[in-house]
N, C-alpha and C positions, 0 to 999 in steps of 0.2 A: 544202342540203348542199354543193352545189360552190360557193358562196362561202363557208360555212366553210372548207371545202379550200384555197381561194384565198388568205385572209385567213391561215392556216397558212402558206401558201410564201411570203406577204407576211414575215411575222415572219420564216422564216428565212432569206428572202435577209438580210434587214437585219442580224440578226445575222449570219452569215455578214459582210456587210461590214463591220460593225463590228469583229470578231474578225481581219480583214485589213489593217484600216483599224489597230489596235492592234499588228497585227506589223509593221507596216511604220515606225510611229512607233517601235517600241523599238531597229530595225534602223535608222534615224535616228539615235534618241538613241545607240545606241552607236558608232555612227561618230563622231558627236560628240566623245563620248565621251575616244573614243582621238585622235582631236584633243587634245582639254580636255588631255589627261594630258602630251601629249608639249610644250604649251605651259607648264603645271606645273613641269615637271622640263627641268633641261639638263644632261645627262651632264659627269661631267670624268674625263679621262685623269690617269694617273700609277700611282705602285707604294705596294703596300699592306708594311706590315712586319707579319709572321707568326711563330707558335707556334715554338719550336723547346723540346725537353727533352732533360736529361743524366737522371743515373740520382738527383740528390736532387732538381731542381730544375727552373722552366720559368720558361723567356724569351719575350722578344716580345710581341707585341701580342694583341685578339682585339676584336673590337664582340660587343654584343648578340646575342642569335638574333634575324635579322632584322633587324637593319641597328642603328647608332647614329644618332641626329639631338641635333646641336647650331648653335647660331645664331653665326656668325661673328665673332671680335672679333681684328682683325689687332694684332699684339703687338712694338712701336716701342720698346720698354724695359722695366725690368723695374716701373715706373708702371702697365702695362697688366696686368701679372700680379697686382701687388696689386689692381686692379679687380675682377678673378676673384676673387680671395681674399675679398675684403670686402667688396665693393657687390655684385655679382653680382645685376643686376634683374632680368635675363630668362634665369636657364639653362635646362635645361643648354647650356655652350659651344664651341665646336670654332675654339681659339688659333690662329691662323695666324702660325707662329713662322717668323722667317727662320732662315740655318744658326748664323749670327756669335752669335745667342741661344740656340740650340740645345747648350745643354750643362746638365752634371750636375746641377748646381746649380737651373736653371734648371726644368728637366723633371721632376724628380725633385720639385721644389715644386708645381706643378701635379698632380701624382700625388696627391702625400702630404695635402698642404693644400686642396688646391682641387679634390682629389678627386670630391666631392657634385657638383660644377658644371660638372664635366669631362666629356663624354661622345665626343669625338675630337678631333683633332690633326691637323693640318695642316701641315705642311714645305715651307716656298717653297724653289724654285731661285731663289739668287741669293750667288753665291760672287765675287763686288767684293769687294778688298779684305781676304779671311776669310784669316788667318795661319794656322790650326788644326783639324781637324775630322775626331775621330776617336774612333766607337763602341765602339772593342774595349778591354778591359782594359790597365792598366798592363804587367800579366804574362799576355802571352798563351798559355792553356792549362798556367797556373800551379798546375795539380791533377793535373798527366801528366808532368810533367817532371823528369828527372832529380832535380834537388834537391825536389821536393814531400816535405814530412813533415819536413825537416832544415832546421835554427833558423840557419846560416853560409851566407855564398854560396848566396844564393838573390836571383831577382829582387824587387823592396821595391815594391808597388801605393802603400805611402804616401810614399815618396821616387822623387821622379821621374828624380832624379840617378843611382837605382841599379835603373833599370827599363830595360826592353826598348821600350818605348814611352811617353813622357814623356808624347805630349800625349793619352793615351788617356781617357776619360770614364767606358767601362767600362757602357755604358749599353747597348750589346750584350747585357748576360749578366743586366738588369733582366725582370721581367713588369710589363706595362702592363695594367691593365682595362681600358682603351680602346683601339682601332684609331689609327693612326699612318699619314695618307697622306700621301706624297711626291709632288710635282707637279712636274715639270720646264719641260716645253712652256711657251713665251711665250704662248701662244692661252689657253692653260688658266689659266696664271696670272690674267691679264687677265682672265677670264669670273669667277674668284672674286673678284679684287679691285674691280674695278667693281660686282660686288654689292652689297660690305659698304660701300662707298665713298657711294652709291646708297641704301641702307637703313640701315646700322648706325653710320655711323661720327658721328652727329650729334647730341647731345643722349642724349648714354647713361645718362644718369641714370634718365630716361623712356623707356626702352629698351619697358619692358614694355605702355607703351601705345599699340604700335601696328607694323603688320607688319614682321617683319624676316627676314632675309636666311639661310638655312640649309643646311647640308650631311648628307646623311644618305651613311656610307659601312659598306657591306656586308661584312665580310670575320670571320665567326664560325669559328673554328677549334675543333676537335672534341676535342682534346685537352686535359689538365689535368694536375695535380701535380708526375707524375716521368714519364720513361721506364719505369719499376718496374710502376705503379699503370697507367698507358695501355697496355701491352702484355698485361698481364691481362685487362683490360676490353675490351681486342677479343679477345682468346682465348675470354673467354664469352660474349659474344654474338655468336663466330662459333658455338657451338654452336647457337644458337638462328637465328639469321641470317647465313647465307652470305658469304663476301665482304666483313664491316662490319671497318672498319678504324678506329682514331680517329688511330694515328699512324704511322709507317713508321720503320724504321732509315735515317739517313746510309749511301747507296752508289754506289761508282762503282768505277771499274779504274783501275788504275796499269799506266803503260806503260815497257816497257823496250825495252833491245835491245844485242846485244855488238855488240863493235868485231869479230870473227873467229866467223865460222859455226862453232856447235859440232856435233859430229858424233853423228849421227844412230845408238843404239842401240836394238837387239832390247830385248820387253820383262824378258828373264829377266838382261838385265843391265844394268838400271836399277837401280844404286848407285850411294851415295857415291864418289867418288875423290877421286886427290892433285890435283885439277884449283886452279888456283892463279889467284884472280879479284881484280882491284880494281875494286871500287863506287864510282862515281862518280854523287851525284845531288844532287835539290835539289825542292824541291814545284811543282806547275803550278796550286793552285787560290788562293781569294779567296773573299771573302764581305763581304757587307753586311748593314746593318739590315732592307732593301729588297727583295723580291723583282725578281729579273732584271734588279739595276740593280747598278752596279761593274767595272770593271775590271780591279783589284788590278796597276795598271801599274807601279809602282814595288815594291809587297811582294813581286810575285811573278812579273812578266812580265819586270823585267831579270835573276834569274836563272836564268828559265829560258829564256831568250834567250843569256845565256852559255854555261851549256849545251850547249844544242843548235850552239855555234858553234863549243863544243871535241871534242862528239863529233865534229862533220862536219871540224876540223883532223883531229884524229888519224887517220880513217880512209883521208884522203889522204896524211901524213904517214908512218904508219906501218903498212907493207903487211904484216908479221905478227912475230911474236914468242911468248914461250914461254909470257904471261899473257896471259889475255881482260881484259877494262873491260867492266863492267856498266853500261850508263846505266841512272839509275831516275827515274824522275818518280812521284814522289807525288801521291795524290790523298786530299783529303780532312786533309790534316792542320793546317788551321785548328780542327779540332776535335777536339782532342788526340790526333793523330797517326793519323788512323785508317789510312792505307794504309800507311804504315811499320809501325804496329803488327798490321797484318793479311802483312804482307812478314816480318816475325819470326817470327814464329807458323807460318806455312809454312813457313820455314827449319828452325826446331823440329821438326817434323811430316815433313818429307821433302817437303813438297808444293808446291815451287818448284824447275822452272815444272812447269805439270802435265804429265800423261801424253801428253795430246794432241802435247807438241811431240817426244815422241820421244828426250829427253833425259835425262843425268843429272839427278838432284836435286843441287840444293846446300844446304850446310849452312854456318851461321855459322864454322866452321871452314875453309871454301875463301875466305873473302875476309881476303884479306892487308893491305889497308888500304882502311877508307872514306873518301873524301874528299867533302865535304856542304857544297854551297854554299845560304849563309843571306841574308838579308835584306840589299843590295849597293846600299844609298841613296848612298854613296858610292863610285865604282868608283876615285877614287884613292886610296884609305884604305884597304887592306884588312888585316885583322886576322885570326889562324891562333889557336885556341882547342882545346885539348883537357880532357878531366876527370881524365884519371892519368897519371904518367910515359910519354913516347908518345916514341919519338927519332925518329919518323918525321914529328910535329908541326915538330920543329926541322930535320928536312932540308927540309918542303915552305916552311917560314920562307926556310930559306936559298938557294931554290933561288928563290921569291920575289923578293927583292934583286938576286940576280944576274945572275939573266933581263935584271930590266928594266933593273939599269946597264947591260946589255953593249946595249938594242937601246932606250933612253930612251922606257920608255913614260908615264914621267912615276908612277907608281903607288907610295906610300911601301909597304912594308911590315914590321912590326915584331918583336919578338921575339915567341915565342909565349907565349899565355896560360893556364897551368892553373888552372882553376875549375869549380867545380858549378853556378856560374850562367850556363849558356850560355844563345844567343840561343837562342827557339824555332824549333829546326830539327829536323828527321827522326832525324837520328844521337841523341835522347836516349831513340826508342826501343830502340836497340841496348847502348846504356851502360845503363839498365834491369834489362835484363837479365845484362847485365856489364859493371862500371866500366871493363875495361882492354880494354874491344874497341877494335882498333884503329883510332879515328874521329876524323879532324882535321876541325876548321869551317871554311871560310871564309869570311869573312861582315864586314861594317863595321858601327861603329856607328853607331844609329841616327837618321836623318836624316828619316824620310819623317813630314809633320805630316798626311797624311791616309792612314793607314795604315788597313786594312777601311774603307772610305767610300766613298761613292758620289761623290768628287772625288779621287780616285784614279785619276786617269785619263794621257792623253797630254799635258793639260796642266802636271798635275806632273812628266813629265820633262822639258818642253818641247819635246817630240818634234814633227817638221817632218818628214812624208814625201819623201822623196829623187825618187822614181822613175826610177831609172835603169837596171832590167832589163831593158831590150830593149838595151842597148846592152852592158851588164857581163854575164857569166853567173856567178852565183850560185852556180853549185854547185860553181866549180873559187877555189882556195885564192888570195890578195890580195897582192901586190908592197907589201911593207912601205917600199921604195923611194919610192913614190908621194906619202909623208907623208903629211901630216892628212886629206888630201881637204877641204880645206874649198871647193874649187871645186863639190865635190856636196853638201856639207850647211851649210855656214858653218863658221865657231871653234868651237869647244867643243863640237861634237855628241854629242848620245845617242849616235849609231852608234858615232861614232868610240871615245868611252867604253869601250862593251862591246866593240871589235872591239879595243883593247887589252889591257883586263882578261882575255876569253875567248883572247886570242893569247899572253898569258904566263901564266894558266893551263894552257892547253895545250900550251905548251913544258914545262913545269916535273912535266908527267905524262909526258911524252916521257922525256924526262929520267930519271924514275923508272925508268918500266918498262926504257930499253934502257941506260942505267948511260952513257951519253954525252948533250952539249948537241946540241940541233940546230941544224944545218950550213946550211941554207939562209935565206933572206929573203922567206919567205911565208909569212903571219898567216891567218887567219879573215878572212872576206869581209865588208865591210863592206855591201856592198851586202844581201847576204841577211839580216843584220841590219836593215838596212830596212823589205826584204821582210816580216818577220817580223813585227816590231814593228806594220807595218800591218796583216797579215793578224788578230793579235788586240787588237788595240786599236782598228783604226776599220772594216775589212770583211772578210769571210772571202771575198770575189769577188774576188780578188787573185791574182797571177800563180806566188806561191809555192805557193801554194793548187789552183790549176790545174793546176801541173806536177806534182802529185803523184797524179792522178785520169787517168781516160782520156781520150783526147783527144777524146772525144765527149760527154763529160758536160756536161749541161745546167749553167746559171753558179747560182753559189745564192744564197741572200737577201743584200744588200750590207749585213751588220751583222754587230760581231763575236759567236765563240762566247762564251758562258758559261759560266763556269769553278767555278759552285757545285756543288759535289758531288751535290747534289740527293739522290732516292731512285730504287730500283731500277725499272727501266723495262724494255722490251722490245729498245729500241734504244740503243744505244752514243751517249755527252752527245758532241755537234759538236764541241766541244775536245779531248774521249781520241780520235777519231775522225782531227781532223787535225793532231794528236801524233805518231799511230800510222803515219798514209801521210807525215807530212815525216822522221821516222826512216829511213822504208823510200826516199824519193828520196835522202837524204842520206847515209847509211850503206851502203845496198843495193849489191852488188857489178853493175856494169852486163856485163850476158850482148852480147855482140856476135853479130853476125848474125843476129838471133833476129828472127823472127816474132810477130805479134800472135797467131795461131794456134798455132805451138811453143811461148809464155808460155803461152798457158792450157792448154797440155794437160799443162803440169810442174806445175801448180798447186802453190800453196803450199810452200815460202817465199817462189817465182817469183811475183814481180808483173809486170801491164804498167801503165804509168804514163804519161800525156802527156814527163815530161821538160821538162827547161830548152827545148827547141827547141819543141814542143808536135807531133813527129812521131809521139812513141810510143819508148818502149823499156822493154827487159826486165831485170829486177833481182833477182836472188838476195837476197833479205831477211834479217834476223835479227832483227827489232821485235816484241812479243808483248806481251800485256796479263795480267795478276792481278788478282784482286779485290782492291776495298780497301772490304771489309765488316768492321767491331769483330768481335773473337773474342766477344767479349763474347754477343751474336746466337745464338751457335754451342750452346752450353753453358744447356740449360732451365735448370741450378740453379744461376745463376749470380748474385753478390751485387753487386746493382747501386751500393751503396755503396761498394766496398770502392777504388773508383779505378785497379783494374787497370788495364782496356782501356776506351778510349772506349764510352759509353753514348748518345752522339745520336741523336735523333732527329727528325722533322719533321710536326707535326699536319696532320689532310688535312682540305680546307676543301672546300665546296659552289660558294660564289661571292664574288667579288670585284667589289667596282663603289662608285661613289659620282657622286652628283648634288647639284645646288644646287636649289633651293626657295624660294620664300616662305611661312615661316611666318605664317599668319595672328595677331594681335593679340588679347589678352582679350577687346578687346572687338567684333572682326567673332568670334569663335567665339561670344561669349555672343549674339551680335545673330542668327546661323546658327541658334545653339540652339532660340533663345527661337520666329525664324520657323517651323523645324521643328513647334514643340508645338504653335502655332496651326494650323497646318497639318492637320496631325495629328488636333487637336481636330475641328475644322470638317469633315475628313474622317466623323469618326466619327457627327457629328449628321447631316451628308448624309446618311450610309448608313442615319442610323436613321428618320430621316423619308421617304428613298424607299423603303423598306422598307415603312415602316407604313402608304404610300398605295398598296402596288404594286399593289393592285388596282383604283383608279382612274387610273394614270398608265400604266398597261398594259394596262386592259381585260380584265382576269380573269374576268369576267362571261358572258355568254351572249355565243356569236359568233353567231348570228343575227339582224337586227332583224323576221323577218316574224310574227305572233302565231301560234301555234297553234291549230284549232281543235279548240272542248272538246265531249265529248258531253253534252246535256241528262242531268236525271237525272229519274228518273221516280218517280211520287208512287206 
């Protein structure tokens, strides 16, 4: 009995080790494992292009649920395209197209025709040489604008001659079945192109017999159809499931701010009045194919760089008067006007600015003239447009000429031009709604050949940082005396450019408002123009940047803001942000003798700010933000067809990512397969033959070997 007992704990130590001896192998293999995987795959950086929908229609890219995988074939001509199209050995493919190939024509074939064989796309960085390169429509936001619906003066998508943007491809506003990645980085390039280089590029005929080189990229967007059809679809399964979203509305804020503090009323006498405003604006945002990639340096950063260099003239220039100037920055109107058309709509409503500021409402009726600076590819050419008899289009003409004869800034300007095909600018949501609102353009034609692109950048203005703010101060107005400055920027500079354009711009509003020329020989600072230009175009850790925050504020990430309108968040997009504090240094009345302690305890409109010095000072403000959310949003029963108000929106994705691989060959998977069922097999006879002996290879039997003894039996 006690070595049965024995021969018992015999068995179960073993098994016991066995059973630890087996967890510690699986604890092995999966360390391996995640080894094995991470040698498998090698991650690549770059930007994925995404879902966006209007109210018929949906743009942009999507992959699979769960990632696309296609095998690399880098794409040298349009030789390599017919490959795809017609041999196609080993799909499905993922093209690795440079940008110089990257057009309509081009991509749109690969969609349409080589569709089946297509499963992602690839976009190298490499713009040598590229004259052209640009995704957004001939007519941009040519279903919101003024002349939409009328067959005369209107922009022409099929004549480039009578288009807004000539060299546009229009491939912006396409849907793709397949994911669309952008790869910038040289490291990254190289890791895909020595793949395919390495594995694919040899003998393509016989592609299919034997491993090749792959990219699998993740980026499945949750939305489909319209804006219409996705925002029902999450309405009902939020009933069902809390919080499920498939796509969000375009939203962000538009930032303003007067040239003179308006004064502060009770609320029972918040009305209308004869209060008498000119609107002065122009849009601050940009877009791409690409998520988080663009610039928008030339559509949209030289004029809001003017701008901002004729509010800060005038606020030094002109210490008060009997009209306010509204600066307005739009946001959001790459996508057919949305913050202008949300700035009307308030106007309409009484709901501008809100309640919080204490203020009158204004009404379409207190702005006396808008003046809406457009797309300014040209800063010596500028061009005055209005859409109906306007005499205030032909004074700001005439005041144009005469500025710059008297002070040679070199700037032709023309007679003005009435038409219904104006650029895409802000002002065509105000004529919308009434042809004869008082709205002059200013704006040149157009010039910029990467207009929405992600080479839209400082290279296209050929922008050269100055840095010359420690020595200049920036916030006080520029000795026209000085000329060109080309000892701080060279001939021909960007700065210089804008700091003439924005300097007889804003004589030419001077002028307006006080019914005289102005008398002195100080322009718009060149330098802050600098300032500026770097702060959004190469880092937001910049000195202009600085001076408008306290002078204790940690430095922040060295990369510009972006300026995609994106969707409603919790926190204020880095660009309205430092929009909204370079108004308030540059505008802001400076309070003298004031304490860091006396600012805060006036709180608001009283900012404290670093300042040009970075000691601190305190600023009576007047800068404020609106929403620039589609009224469209606003209104459940509202007809997402009908082309009112912008209907954008932006599908919300899970994950983003893509990696390179080697795809295994027909025949290492059938050689995989084949070992597997052998495997497999042999497993299964094993199991059935040690089964069927288990009682001799285990000793099932009697555990004792000592005999028993029997009793006799008795006769």
């Amino acid at each position: 009995m006690v070595l049965s007992r024995g021969l018992v704990g015999v068995k179960r130590v073993s098994w016991w080790y066995v059973a630890v001896w087996v967890a510690l192998q699986q604890i092995d293999l999966g360390a391996h494992g995640q080894r094995m995987k991470d040698n498998m795959y090698t991650p690549v950086n770059g930007a994925h292009c995404f879902r966006r929908l209007n109210g018929t229609h949906v743009t942009g890219c999507s992959s699979s649920n769960g990632g696309s995988v296609g095998v690399l074939h880098l794409i040298n001509s349009k030789a390599d395209i017919d490959f795809i199209v017609q041999q196609h050995p080993s799909p499905p493919y993922a093209p690795i197209v440079p940008p110089a190939l990257y057009t309509r024509e081009n991509i749109l074939r690969l969609r349409d025709e080589a569709g089946p064989y297509v499963s992602a796309l690839v976009l190298m960085n490499n713009a040598s040489g590229l004259e052209q390169f640009s995704q957004e429509s001939r007519c941009p936001n040519q279903y919101s604008g003024l002349a939409a619906g009328q067959q005369q003066q209107r922009c022409s998508v099929d004549r480039a001659e009578d288009s807004w943007n000539p060299w546009g491809s229009g491939l912006l506003l396409e849907d793709f079945p397949f994911p669309i990645f952008y790869v910038a980085g040289v490291s990254e390039m190289e890791k895909l192109l020595d793949c395919y280089e390495k594995f694919n590029a040899h003998d393509l005929e016989n592609q299919h017999q034997r491993s090749l080189c792959a990219i699998e990229v993740k980026a499945f967007m949750s939305a489909a159809v319209s804006t219409d059809i996705c925002m029902r679809r999450s309405n009902s399964y939020n009933s069902l499931i809390p919080a499920t979203k498939f796509c969000d509305p375009l939203q962000g804020k538009n930032v303003y701010a007067t040239l003179f503090p308006r004064p502060i009323v009770p609320e029972e006498q918040r009305v209308e009045g004869p209060e008498r405003i000119v609107l002065v604006s122009t849009r601050t945002d940009t877009t791409t194919m690409f998520d988080g990639v663009g610039l928008g340096a030339m559509d949209s950063v030289v004029p809001f760089a003017v701008l901002v260099a004729v509010a800060h003239f005038l606020s030094q220039a002109l210490p008060s008067n009997d009209r306010n100037v509204l600066f307005l920055f739009f946001n959001g109107e790459s996508y057919d006007y949305i913050g202008s058309q949300r700035f009307v709509y308030d106007l309409q409503t009484g709901a501008f600015p809100s309640r919080g500021t204490q203020t009158k409402p204004i009404s379409m009726d207190n702005i006396e003239l808008m003046i809406d600076l457009g797309a300014l590819d040209n800063l010596t050419d500028l061009h005055v447009y209005h859409a109906a008899p306007q005499p205030m289009a032909t004074k700001v003409a005439e005041l144009l000429r005469k500025i710059n004869q008297q002070f040679g800034f070199g700037i032709q300007a023309g007679q003005p031009v009435m038409t219904t095909n104006l650029p895409p600018v802000s002002a065509q949501s105000f004529l919308r709604e009434n042809i004869t609102f008082p709205a002059v353009i200013v704006a040149s034609r157009p010039a910029n050949r990467f207009y929405h692109s992600i080479y839209d950048d400082q290279e296209n203005l050929h922008y050269r940082y100055g840095n010359h703010s420690r020595k200049y101060d920036f916030t006080q107005l520029e000795d026209l005396d000085l000329g060109d400055r080309s000892d701080l920027y060279g001939k021909d500079s960007i700065q210089m450019r804008i700091r003439n354009a924005s300097t007889l711009i804003g004589m030419s509003i001077y002028e307006l408002l006080t019914g005289r020329a102005y008398g002195q020989r100080n322009g718009t600072n060149s330098v802050l123009i600098d300032e500026f230009l770097h702060c959004f175009l190469e880092s937001a850790d910049c000195p202009l940047f600085r001076a408008t925050v306290k002078p204790d504020t940690p430095h922040v990430y060295p990369a510009p803001p972006s300026r995609y309108i994106s969707v409603h968040t919790t926190l204020t997009s880095d660009a309205t942000g430092w929009t909204y504090r370079v108004l308030g240094l540059l505008l802001g009345q400076k309070v003298e003798n004031a304490t860091k302690a006396n600012c805060s305890a006036l709180h608001l409109p009283y900012q404290w700010m670093a300042g040009y010095g970075g000691a601190g000072e305190c600023r009576r403000t007047t800068q404020n933000m609106s929403l620039a959310l589609s009224p469209a949003f606003m209104n459940e029963t509202y007809d997402f067809t009908s082309y009112r108000y912008s209907t954008w929106t932006e599908s919300t994705w899970s994950e983003m990512s893509a990696r390179i691989f080697l795809r295994p060959s027909p025949a290492h998977e059938t050689l995989t397969l084949s070992i597997g069922i052998v495997v497999m097999v042999i497993s299964f006879v094993l199991v059935f033959l040690i089964n069927s002996r288990s009682d001799v290879l285990f000793n099932q039997g009697s555990t004792s070997s000592i005999p028993i003894a029997t009793q006799p039996t008795q006769c």
